[in-house]
Backbone of each chain as nested JSON, in Angstrom:
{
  "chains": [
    {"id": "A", "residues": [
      {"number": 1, "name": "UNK", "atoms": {"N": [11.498, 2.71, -35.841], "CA": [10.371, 1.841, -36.131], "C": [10.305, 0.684, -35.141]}},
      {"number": 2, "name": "UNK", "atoms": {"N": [11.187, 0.3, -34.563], "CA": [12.062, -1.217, -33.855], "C": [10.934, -0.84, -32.54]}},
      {"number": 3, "name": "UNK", "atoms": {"N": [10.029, -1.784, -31.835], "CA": [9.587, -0.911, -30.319], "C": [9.857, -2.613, -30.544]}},
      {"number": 4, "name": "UNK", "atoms": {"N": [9.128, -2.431, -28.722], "CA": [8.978, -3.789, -27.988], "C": [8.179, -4.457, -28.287]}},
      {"number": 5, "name": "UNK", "atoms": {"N": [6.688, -3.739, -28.813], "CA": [5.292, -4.596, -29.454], "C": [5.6, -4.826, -30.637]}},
      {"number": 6, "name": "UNK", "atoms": {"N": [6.956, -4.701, -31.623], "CA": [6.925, -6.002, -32.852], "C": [7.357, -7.359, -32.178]}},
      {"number": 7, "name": "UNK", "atoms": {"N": [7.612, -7.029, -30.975], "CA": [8.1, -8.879, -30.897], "C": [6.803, -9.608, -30.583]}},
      {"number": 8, "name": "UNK", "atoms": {"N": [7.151, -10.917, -31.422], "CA": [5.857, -12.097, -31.363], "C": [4.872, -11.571, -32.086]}},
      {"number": 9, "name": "UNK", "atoms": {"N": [3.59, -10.824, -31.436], "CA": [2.207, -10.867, -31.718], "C": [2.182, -9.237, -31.288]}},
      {"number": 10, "name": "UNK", "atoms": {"N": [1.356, -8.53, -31.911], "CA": [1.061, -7.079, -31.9], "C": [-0.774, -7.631, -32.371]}},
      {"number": 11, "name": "UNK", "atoms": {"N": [-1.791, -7.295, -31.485], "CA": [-2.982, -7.306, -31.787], "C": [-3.615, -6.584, -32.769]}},
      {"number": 12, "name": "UNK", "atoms": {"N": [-3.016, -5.298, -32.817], "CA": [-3.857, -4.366, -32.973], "C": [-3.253, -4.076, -34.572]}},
      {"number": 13, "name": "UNK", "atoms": {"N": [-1.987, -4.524, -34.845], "CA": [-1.324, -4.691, -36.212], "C": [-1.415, -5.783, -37.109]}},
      {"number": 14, "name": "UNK", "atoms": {"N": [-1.711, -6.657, -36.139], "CA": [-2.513, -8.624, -36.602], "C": [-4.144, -7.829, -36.894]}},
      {"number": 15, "name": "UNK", "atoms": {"N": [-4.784, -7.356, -36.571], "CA": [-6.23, -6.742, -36.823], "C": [-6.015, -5.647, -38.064]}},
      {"number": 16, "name": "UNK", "atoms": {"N": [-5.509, -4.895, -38.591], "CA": [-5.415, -4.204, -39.218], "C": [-4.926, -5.273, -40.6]}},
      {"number": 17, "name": "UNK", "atoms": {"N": [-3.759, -5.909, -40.53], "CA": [-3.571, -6.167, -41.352], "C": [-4.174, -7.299, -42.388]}},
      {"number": 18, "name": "UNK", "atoms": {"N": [-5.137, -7.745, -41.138], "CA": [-6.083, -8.932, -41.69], "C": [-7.192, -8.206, -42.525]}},
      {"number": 19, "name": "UNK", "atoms": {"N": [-7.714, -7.09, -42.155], "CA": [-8.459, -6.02, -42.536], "C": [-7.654, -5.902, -44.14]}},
      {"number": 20, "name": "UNK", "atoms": {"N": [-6.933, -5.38, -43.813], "CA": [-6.423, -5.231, -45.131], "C": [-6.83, -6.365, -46.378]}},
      {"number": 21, "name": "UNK", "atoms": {"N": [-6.204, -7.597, -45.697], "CA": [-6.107, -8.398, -46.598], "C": [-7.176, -8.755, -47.249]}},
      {"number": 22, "name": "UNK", "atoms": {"N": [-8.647, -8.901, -46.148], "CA": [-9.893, -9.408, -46.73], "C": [-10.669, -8.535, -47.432]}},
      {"number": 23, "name": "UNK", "atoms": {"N": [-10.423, -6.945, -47.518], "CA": [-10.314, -6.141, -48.505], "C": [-10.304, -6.605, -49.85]}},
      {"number": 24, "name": "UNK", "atoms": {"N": [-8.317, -6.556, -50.002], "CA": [-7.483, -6.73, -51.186], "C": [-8.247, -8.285, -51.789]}},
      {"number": 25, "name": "UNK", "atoms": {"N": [-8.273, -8.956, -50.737], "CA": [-9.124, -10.072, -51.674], "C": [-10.212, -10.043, -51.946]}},
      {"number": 26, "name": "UNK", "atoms": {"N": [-11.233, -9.55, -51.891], "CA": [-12.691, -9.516, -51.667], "C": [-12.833, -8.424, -52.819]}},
      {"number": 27, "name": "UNK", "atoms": {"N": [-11.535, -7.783, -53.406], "CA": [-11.518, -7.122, -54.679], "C": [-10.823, -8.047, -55.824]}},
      {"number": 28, "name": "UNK", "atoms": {"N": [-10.647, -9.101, -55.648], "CA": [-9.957, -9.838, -56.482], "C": [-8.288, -9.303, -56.456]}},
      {"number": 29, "name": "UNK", "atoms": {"N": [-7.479, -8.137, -55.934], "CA": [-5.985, -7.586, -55.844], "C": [-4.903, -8.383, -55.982]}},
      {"number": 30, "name": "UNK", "atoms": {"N": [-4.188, -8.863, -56.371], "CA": [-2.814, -9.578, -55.858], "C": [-1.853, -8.303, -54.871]}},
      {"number": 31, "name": "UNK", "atoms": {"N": [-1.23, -9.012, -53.74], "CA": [-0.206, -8.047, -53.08], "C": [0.225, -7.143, -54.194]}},
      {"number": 32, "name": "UNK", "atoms": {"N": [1.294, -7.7, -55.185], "CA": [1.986, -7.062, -55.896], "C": [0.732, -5.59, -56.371]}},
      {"number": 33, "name": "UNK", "atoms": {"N": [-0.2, -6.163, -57.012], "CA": [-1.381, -4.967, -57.378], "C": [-1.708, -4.116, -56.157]}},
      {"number": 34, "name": "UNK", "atoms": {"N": [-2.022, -4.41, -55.491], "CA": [-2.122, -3.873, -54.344], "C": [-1.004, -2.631, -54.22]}},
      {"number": 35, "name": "UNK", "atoms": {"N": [-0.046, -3.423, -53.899], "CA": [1.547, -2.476, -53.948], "C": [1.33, -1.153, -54.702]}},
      {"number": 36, "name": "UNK", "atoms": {"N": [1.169, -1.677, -56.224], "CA": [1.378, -0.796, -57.072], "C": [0.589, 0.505, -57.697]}},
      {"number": 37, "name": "UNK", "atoms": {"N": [-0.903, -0.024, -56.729], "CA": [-1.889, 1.227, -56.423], "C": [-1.868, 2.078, -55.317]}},
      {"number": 38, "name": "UNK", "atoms": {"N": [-0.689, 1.64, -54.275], "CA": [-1.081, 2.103, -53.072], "C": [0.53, 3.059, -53.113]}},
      {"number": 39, "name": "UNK", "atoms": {"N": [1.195, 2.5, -54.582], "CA": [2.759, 3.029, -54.345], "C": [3.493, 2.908, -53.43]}},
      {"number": 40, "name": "UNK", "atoms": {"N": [3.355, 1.481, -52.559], "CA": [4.14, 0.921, -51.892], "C": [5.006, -0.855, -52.202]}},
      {"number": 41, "name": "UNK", "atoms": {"N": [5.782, -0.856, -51.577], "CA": [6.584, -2.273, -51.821], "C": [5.541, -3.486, -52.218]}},
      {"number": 42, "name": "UNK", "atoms": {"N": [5.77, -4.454, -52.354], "CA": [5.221, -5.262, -52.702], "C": [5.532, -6.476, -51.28]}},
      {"number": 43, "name": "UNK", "atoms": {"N": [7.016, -6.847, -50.858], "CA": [7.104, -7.384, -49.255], "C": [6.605, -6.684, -48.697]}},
      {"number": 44, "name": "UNK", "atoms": {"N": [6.29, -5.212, -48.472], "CA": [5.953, -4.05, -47.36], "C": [4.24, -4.859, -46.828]}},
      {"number": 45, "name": "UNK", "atoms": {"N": [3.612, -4.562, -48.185], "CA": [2.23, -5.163, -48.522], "C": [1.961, -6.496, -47.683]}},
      {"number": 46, "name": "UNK", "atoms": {"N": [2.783, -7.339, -48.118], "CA": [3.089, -8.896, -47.563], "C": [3.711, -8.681, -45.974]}},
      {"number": 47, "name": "UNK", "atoms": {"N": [4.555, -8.22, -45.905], "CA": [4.223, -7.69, -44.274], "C": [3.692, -6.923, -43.165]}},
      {"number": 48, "name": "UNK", "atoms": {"N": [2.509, -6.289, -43.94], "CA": [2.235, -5.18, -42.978], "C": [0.805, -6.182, -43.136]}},
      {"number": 49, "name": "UNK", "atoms": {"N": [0.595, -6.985, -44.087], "CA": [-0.339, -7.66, -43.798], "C": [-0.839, -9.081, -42.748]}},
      {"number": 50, "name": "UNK", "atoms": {"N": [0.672, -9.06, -42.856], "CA": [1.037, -10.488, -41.5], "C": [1.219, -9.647, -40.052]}},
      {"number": 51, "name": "UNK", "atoms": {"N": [0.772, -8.431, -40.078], "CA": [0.811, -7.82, -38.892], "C": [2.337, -7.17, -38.331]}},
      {"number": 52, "name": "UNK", "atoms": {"N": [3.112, -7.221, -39.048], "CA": [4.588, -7.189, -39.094], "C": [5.187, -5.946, -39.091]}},
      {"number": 53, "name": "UNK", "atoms": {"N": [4.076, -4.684, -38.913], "CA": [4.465, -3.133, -39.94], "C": [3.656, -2.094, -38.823]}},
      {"number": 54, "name": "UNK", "atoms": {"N": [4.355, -1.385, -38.347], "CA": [4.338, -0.152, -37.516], "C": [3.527, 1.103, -38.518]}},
      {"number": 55, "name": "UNK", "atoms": {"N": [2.519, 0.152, -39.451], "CA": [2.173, 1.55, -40.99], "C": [1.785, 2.733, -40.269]}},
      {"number": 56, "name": "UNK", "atoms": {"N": [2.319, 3.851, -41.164], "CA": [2.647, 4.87, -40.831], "C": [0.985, 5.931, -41.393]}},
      {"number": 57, "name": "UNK", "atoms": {"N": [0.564, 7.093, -41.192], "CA": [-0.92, 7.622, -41.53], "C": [-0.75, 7.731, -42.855]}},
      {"number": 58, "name": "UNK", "atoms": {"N": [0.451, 8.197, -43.617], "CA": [0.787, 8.264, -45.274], "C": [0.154, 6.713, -45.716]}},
      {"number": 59, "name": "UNK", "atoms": {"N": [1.105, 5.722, -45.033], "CA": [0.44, 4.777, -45.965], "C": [-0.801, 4.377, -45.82]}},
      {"number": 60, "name": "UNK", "atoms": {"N": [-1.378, 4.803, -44.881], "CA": [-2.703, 3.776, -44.04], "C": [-3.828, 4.328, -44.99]}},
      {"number": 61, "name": "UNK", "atoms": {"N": [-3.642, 6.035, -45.516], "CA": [-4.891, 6.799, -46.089], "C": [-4.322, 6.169, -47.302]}},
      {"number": 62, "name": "UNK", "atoms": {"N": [-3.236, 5.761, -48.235], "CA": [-2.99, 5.42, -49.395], "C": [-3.469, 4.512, -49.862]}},
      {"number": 63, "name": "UNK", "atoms": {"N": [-3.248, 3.338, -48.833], "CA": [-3.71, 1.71, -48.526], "C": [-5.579, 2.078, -49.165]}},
      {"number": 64, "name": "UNK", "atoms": {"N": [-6.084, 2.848, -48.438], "CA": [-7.722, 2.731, -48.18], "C": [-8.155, 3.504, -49.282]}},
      {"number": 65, "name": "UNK", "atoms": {"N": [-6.995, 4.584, -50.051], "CA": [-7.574, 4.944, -51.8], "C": [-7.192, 3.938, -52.589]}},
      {"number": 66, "name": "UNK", "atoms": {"N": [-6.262, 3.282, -52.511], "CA": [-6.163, 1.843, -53.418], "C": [-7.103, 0.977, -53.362]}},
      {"number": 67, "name": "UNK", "atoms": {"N": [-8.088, 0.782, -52.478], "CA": [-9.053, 0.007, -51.821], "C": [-9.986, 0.299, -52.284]}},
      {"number": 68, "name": "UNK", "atoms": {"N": [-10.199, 1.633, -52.197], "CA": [-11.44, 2.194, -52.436], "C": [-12.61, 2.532, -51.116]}},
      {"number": 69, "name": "UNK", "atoms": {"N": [-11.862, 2.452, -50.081], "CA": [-12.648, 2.716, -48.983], "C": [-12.173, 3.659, -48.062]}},
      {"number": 70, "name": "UNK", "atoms": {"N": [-13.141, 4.087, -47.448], "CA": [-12.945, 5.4, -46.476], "C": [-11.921, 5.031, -45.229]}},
      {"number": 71, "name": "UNK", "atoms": {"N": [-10.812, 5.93, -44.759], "CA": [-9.805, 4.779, -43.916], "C": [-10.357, 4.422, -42.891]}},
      {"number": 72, "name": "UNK", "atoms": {"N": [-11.685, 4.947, -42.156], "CA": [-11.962, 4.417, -41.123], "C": [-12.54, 2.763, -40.918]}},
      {"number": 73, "name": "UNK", "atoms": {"N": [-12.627, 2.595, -42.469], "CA": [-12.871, 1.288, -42.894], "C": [-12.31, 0.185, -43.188]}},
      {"number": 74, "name": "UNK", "atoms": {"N": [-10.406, 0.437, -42.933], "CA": [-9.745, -0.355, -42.561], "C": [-9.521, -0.773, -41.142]}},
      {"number": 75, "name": "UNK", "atoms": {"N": [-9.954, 0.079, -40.031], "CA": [-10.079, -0.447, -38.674], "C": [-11.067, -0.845, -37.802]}},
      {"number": 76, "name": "UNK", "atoms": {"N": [-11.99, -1.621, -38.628], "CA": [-13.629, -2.004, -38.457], "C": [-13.451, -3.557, -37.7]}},
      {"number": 77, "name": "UNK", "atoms": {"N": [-12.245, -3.766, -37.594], "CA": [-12.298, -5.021, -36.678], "C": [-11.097, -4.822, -35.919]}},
      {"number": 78, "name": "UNK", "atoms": {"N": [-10.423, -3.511, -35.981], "CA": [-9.828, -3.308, -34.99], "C": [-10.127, -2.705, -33.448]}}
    ]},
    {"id": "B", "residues": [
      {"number": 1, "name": "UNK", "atoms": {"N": [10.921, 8.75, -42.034], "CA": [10.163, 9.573, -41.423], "C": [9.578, 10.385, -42.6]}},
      {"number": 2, "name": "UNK", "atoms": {"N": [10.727, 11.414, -42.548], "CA": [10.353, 12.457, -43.637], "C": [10.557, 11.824, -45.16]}},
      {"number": 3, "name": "UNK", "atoms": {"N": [8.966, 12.699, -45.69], "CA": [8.648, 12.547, -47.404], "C": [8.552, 13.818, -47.786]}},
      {"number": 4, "name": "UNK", "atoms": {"N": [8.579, 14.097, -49.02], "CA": [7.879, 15.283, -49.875], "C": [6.672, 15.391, -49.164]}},
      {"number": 5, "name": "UNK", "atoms": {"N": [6.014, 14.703, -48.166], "CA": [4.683, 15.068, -48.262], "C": [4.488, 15.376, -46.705]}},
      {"number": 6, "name": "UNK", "atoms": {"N": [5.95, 15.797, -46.485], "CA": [5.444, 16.603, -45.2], "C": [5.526, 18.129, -45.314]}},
      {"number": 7, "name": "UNK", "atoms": {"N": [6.153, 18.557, -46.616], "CA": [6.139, 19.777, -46.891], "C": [4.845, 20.348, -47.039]}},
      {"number": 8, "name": "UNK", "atoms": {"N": [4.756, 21.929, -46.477], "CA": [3.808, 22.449, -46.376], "C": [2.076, 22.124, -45.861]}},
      {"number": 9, "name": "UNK", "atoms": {"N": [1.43, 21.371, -46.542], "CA": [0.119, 20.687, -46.411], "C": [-0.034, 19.335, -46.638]}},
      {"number": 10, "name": "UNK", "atoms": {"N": [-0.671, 18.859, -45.765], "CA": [-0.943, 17.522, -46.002], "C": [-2.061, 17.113, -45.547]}},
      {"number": 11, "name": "UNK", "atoms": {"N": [-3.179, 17.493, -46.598], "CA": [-4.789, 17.004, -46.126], "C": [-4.881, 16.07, -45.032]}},
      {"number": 12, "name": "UNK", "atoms": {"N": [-4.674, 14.773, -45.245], "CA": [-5.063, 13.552, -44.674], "C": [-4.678, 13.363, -43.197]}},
      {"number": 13, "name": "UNK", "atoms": {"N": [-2.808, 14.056, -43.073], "CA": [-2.781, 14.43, -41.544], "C": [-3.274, 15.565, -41.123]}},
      {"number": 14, "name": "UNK", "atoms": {"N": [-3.348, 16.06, -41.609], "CA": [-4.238, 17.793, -41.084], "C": [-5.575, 17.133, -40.529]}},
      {"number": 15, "name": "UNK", "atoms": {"N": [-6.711, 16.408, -41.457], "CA": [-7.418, 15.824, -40.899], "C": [-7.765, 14.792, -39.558]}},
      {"number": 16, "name": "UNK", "atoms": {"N": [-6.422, 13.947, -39.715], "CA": [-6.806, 13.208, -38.803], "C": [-6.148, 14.541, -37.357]}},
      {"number": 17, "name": "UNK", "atoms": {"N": [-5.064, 15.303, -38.133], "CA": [-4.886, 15.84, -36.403], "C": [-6.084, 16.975, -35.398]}},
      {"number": 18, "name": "UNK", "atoms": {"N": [-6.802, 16.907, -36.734], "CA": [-7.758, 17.792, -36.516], "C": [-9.026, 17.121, -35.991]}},
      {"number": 19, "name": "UNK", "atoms": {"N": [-9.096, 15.818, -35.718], "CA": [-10.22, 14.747, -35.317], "C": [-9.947, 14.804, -34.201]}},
      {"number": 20, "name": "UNK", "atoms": {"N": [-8.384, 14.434, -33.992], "CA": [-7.878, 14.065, -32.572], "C": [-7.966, 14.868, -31.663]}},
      {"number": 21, "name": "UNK", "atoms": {"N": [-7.993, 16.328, -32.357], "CA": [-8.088, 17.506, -31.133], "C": [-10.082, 17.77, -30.841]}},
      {"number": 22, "name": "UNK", "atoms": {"N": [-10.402, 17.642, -31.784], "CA": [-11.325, 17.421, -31.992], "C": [-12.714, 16.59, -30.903]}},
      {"number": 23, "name": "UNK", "atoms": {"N": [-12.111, 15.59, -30.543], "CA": [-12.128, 14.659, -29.532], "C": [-11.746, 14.901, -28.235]}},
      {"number": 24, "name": "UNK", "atoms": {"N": [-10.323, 15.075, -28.533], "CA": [-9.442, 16.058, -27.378], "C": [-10.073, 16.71, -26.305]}},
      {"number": 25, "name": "UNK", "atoms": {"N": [-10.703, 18.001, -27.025], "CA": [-11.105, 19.037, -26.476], "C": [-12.571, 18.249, -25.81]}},
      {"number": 26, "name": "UNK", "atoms": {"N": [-13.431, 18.024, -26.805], "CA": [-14.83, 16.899, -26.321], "C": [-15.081, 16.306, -24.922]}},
      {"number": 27, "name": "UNK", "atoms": {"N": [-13.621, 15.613, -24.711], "CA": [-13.353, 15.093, -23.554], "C": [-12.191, 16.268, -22.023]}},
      {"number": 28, "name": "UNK", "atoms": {"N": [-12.4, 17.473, -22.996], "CA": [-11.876, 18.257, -22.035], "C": [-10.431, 17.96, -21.293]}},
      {"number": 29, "name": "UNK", "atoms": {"N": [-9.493, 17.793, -22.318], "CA": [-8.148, 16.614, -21.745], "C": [-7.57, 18.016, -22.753]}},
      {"number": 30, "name": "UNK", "atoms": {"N": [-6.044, 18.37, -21.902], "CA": [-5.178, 19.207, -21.956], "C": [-4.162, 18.342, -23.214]}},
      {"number": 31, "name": "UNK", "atoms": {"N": [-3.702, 18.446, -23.923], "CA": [-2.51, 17.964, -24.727], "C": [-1.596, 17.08, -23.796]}},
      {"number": 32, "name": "UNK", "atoms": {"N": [-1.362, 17.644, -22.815], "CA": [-0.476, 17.192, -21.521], "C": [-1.019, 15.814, -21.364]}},
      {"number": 33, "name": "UNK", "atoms": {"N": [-2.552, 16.014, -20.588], "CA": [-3.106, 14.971, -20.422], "C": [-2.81, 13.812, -21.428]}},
      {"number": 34, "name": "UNK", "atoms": {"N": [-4.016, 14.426, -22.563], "CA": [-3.863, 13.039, -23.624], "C": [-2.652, 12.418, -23.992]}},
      {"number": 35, "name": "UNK", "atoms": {"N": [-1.394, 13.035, -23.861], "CA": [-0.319, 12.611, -24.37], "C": [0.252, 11.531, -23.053]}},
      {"number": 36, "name": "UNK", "atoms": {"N": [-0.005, 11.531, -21.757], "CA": [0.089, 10.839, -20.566], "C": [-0.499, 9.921, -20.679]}},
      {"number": 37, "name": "UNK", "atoms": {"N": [-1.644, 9.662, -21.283], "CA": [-2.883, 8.48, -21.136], "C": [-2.19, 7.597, -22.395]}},
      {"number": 38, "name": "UNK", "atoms": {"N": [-1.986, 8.264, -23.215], "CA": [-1.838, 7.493, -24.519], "C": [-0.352, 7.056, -24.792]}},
      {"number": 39, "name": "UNK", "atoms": {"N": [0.544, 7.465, -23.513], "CA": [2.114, 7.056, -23.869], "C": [2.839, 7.773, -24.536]}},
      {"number": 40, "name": "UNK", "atoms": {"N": [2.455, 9.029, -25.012], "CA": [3.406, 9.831, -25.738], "C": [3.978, 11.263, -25.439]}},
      {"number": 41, "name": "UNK", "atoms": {"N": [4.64, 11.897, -26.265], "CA": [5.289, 13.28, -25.405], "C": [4.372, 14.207, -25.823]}},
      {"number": 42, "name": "UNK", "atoms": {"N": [3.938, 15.12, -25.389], "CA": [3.232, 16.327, -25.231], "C": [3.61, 17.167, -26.948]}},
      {"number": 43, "name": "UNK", "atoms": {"N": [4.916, 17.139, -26.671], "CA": [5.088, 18.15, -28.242], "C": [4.756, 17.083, -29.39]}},
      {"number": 44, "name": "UNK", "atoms": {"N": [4.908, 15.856, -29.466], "CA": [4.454, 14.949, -30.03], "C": [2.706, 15.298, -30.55]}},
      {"number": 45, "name": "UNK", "atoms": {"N": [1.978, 15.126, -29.585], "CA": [0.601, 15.329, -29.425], "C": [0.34, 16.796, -30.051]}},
      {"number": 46, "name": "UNK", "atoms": {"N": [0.968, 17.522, -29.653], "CA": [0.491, 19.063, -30.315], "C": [0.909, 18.941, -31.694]}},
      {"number": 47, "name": "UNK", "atoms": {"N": [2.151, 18.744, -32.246], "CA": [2.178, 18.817, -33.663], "C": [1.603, 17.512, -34.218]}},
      {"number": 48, "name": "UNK", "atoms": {"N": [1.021, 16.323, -33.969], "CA": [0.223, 15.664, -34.406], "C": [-1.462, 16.425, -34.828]}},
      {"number": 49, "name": "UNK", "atoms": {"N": [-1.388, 17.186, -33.963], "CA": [-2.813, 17.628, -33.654], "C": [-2.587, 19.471, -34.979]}},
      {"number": 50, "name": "UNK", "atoms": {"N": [-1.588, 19.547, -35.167], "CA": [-1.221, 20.435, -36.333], "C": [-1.18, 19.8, -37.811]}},
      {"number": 51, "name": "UNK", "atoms": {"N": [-1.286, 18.295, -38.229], "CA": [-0.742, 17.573, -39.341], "C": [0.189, 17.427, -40.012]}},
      {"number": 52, "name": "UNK", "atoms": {"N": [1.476, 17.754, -38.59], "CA": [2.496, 17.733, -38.989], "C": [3.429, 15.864, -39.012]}},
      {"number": 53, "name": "UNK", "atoms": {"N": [2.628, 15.1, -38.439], "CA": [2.945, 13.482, -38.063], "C": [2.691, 12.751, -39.092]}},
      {"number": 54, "name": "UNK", "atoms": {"N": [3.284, 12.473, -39.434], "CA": [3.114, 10.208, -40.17], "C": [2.974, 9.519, -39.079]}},
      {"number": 55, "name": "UNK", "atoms": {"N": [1.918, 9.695, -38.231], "CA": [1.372, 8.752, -36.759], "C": [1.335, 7.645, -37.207]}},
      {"number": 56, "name": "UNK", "atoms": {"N": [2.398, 6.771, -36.235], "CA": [2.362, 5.061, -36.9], "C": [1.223, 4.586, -36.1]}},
      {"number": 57, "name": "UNK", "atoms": {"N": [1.036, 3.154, -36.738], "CA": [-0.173, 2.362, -36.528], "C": [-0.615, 2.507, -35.067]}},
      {"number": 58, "name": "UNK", "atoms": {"N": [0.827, 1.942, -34.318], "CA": [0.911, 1.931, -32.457], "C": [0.259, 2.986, -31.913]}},
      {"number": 59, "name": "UNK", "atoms": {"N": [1.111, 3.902, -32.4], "CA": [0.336, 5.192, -31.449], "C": [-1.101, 5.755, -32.106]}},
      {"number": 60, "name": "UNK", "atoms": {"N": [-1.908, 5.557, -33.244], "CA": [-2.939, 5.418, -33.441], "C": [-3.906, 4.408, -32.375]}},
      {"number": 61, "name": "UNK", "atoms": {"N": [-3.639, 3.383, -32.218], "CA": [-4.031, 2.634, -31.934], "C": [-4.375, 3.08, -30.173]}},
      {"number": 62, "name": "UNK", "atoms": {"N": [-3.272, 3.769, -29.668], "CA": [-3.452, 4.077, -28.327], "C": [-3.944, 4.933, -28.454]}},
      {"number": 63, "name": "UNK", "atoms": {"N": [-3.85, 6.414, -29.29], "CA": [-4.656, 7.648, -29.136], "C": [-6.137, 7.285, -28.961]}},
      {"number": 64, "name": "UNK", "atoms": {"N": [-6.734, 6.03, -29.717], "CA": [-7.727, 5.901, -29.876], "C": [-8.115, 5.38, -28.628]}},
      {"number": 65, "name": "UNK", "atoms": {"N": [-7.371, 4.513, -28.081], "CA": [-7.882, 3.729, -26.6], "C": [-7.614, 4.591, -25.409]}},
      {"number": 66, "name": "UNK", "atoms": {"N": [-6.964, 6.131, -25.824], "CA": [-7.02, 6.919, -24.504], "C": [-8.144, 8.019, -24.729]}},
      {"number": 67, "name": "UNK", "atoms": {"N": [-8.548, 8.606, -25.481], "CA": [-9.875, 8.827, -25.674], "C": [-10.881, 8.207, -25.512]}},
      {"number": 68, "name": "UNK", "atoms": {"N": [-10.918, 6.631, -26.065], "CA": [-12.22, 6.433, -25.492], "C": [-12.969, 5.577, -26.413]}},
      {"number": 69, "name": "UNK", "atoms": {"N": [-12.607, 5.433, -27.743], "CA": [-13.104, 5.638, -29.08], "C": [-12.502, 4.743, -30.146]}},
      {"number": 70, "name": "UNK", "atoms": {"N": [-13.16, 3.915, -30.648], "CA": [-13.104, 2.695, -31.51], "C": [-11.549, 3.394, -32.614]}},
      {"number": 71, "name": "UNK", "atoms": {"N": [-10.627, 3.036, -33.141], "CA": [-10.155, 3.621, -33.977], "C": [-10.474, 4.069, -34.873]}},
      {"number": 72, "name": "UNK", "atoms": {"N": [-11.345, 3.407, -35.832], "CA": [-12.144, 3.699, -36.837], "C": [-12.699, 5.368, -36.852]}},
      {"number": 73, "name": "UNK", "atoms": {"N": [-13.095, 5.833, -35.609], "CA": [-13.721, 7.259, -34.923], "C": [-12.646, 8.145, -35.849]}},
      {"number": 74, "name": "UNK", "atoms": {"N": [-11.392, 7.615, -35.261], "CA": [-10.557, 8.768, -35.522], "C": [-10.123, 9.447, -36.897]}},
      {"number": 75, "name": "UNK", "atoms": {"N": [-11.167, 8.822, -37.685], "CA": [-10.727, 8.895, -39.505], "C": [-12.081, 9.267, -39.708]}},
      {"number": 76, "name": "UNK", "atoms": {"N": [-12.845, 9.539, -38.9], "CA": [-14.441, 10.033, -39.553], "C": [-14.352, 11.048, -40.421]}},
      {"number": 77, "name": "UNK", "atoms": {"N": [-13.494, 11.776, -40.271], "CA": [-13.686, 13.376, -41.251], "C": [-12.55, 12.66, -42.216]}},
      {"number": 78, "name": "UNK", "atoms": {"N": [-11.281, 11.997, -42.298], "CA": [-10.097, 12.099, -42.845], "C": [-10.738, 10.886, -44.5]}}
    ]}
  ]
}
């Protein structure tokens, strides 16, 4: 999982995960809820949303049925 | 890496590997090729393009910028 683009700033994982977030809020979600629809961690959530997370296609299509949106609709500002 | 849900079928990567070739071919780029443009290994690229991958965020992110094509593209069918 470890590459060279987690150090500092990753754009394209800072864009996704902001995506995420204004989602999860814009549904009223808490992380933890979030987590627990998407059947992932609850820090995972909290870091993949700070851009912090190499997410993998399992979670990314999971993320966007917890959401309720089509996944191409988590990378609309990516 | 590996889940239960790399056994046998797995809609969501089947789909997206099936976009990517999808595209692939569109742009007339050999496996070889795309896997050169986008930073990755060739057998990589072919069994991605089978739905056999949990493609992390990164290399999403480049498949999409060596094709050509907003990321979002690459989830149109998935």
């Amino acid at each position: 999982m470890a590459s060279t683009r987690d150090s500092v700033h990753n754009p394209g994982r800072a864009a996704f995960g902001a995506r995420v977030r204004e989602l999860r809020l814009a549904r009223g979600l808490s992380q933890e809820r979030l987590a627990e629809l998407a059947g992932l961690h609850r820090t995972y959530v909290s870091s993949l949303e700070r851009g912090q997370r190499n997410v993998g296609l399992d979670n990314i299509l999971d993320l966007a049925a917890a959401l309720g949106v089509p996944a191409a609709n988590l990378f609309q500002d990516a």
